[in-house]
C-alpha positions as CSV (number, residue, x, y, z in Angstrom):
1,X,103.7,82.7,88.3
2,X,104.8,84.4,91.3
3,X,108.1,86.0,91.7
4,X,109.4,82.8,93.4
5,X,108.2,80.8,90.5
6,X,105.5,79.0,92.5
7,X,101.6,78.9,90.6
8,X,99.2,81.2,91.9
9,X,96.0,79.5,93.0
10,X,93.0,80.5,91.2
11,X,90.7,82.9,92.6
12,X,87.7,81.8,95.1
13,X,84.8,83.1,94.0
14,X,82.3,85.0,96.8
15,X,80.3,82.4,98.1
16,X,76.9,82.7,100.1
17,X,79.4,82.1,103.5
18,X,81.0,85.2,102.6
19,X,77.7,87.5,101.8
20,X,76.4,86.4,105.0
21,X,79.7,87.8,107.0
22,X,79.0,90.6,105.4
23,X,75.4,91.4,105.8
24,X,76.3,90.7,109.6
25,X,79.1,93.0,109.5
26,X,77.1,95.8,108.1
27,X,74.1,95.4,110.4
28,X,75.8,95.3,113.2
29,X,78.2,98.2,112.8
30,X,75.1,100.5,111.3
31,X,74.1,99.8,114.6
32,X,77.4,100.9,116.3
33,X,78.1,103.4,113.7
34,X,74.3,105.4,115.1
35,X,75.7,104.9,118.7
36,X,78.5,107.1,117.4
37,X,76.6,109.8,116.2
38,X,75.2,109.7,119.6
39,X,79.0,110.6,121.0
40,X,79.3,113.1,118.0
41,X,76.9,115.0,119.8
42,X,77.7,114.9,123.6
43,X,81.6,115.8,122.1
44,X,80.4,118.7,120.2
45,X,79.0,119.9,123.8
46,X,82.3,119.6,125.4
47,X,84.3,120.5,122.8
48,X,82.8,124.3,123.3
49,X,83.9,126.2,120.8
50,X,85.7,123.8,118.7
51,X,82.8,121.6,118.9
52,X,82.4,121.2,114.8
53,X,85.5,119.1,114.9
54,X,83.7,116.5,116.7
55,X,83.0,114.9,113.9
56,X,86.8,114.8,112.5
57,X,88.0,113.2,115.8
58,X,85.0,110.3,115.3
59,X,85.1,109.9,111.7
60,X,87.6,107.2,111.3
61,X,85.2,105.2,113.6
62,X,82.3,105.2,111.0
63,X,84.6,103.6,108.5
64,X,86.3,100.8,110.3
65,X,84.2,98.3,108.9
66,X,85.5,98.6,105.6
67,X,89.1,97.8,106.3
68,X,88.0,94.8,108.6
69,X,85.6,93.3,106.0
70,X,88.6,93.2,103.2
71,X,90.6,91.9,106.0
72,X,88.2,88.8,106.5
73,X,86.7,87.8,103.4
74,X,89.5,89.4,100.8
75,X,87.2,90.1,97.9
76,X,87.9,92.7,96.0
77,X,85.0,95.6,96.5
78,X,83.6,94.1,100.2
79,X,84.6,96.8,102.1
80,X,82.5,99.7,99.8
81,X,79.5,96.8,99.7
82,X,79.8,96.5,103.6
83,X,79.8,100.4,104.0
84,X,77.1,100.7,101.9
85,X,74.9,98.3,103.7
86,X,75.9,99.8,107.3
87,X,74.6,103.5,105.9
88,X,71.4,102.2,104.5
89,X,70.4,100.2,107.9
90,X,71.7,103.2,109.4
91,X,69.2,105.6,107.2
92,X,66.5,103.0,106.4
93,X,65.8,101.4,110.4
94,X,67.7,104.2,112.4
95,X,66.3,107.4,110.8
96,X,69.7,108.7,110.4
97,X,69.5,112.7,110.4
98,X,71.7,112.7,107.1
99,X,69.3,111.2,105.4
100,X,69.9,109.4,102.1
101,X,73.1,111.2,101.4
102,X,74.9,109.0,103.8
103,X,74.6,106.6,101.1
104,X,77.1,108.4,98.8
105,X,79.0,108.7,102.0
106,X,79.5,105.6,102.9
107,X,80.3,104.9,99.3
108,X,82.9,107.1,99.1
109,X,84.5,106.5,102.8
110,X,84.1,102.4,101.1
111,X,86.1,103.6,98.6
112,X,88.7,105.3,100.0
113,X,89.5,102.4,102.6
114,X,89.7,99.9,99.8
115,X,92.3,101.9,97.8
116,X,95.3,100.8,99.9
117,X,94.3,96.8,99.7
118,X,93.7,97.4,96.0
119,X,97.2,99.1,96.0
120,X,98.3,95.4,97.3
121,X,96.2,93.6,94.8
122,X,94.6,91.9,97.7
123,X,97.4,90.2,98.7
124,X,99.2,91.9,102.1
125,X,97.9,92.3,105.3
126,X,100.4,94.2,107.5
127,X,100.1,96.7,109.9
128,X,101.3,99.3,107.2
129,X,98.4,98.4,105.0
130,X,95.8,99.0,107.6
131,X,97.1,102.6,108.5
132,X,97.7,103.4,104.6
133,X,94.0,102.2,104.5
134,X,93.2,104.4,107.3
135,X,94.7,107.6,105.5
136,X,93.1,106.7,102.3
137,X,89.4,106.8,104.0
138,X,90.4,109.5,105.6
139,X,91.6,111.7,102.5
140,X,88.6,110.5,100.8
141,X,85.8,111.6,103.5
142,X,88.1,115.2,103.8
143,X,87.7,115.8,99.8
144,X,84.1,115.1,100.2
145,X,83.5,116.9,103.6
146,X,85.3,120.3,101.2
147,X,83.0,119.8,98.4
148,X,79.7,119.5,100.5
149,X,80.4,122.1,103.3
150,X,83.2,123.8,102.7
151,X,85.7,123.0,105.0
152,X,88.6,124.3,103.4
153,X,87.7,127.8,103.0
154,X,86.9,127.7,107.1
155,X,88.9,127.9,110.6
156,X,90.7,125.6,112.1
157,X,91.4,123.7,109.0
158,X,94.6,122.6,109.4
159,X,93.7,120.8,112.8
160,X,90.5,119.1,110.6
161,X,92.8,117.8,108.7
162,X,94.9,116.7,111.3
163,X,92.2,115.3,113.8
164,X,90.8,113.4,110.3
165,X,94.1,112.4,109.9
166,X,94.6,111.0,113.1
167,X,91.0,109.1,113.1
168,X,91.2,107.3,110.3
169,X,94.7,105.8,110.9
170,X,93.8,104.6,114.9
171,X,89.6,104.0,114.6
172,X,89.8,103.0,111.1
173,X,92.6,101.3,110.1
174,X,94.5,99.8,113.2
175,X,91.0,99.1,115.3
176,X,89.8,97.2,111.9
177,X,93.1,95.0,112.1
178,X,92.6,95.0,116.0
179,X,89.4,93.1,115.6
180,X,90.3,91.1,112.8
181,X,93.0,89.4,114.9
182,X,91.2,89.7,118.2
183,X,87.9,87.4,115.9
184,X,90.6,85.2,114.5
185,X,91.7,83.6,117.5
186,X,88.5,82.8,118.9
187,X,88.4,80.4,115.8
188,X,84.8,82.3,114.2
189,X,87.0,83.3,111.2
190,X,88.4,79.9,110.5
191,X,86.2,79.1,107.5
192,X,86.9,82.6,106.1
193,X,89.9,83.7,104.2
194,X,91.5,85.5,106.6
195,X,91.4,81.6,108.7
196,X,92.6,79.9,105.7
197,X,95.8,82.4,105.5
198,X,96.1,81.9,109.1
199,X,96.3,78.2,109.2
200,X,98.9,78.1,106.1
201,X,100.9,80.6,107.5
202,X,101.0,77.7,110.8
203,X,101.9,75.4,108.6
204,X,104.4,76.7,106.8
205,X,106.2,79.0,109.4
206,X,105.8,77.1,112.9
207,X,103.6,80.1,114.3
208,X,101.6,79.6,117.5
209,X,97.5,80.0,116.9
210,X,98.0,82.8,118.6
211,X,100.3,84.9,116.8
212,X,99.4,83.1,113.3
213,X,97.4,86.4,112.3
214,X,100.1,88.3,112.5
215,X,102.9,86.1,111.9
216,X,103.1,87.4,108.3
217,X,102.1,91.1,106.5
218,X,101.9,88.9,103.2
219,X,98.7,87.3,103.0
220,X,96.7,85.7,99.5
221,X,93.8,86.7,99.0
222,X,90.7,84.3,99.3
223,X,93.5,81.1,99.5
224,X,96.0,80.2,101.8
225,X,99.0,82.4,102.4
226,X,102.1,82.1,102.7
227,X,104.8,83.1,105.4
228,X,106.0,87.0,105.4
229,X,109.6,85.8,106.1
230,X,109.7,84.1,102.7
231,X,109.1,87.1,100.7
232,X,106.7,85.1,98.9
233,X,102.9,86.4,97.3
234,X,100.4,84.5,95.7
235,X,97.6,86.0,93.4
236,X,94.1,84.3,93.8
């Protein structure tokens, strides 16, 4: 029972719908996600001397799938599968330079941008959620990027932190919710979870098809949601 007494609905199992949303997700931003790397470089150029903390201002650009995979489908573990899957294409069909270790990194940046949703249980949406998602992938890739090169023992360490910081909160977590909401209204989503929350959340709170994705930061996971203004959450 919820806290408003109302049943919870029982949870949707992944279906074949939502494994292929995420193998398209993954492909295509492996894809994106090598374009970046391309950027890395021409930034360290003209970065000059600080040129090592290209990759801190980028990073939260090679995790934004994560965040907007959990905001589609809302499966619990989709957004370390879908980060998974992007580094593989990325190592596997793009030769990525990092070789097979950007496995574990994408793991681990998966990881760390699932731990605010799972915070949630799955079940909120908001703004909030997407930039505590954004700090959590952040922290996570910044305790890995110590233990493999160093970082904390070097220079300009505090502004790595902050530039990572910084990254994960507006390329990670915002952008993911961004284009979660910009996909929603052109109606490809409507199938999906994040459609089925959307068109409840019509329903139950008068919203326009336009605002319905962000007419409420409480969403249920994998089932219809219910308004934000109600204070009400549903498990799934």
């Amino acid at each position: 029972m919820s806290a408003r007494g109302t049943t919870p609905a029982r949870r949707r199992p992944v279906t074949l719908h939502d494994l292929v949303l995420l193998a398209v997700l993954a492909v295509v931003f492996g894809f994106l996600y090598w374009a970046l790397v391309q950027v890395w470089g021409w930034m360290q150029v003209a970065m000059g001397p600080l040129g090592d903390l290209a990759q801190n201002v980028l990073v939260g650009g090679w995790m934004v799938v994560a965040p907007l995979a959990l905001y589609i489908v809302r499966k619990p573990g989709s957004g370390i599968v879908v980060e998974i899957v992007a580094s593989i294409v990325e190592v596997v069909f793009l030769a990525s330079p990092v070789g097979p270790m950007l496995i574990l990194v994408g793991l681990i940046q998966g990881a760390g941008a699932e731990v605010a949703f799972t915070a949630t249980r799955y079940r909120r949406y908001g703004w909030w959620v997407f930039v505590a998602s954004g700090i959590t992938a952040a922290l996570a890739n910044l305790a890995l990027g110590m233990v493999r090169f160093g970082w904390m023992g070097q220079d300009f360490f505090a502004l790595r932190v902050g530039f990572q910081l910084a990254s994960g909160i507006i390329l990670c977590g915002l952008l993911a919710k961004v284009i979660g909401d910009a996909l929603l209204r052109t109606g490809v989503l409507d199938n999906y979870a994040i459609g089925r929350a959307a068109r409840e959340t019509e329903r139950s709170g008068g919203s326009s098809p336009a605002d319905r994705s962000t007419a409420s930061g409480t969403t249920v996971s994998g089932t219809p949601g219910t308004p934000g203004t109600s204070g009400t959450s549903e498990t799934t």
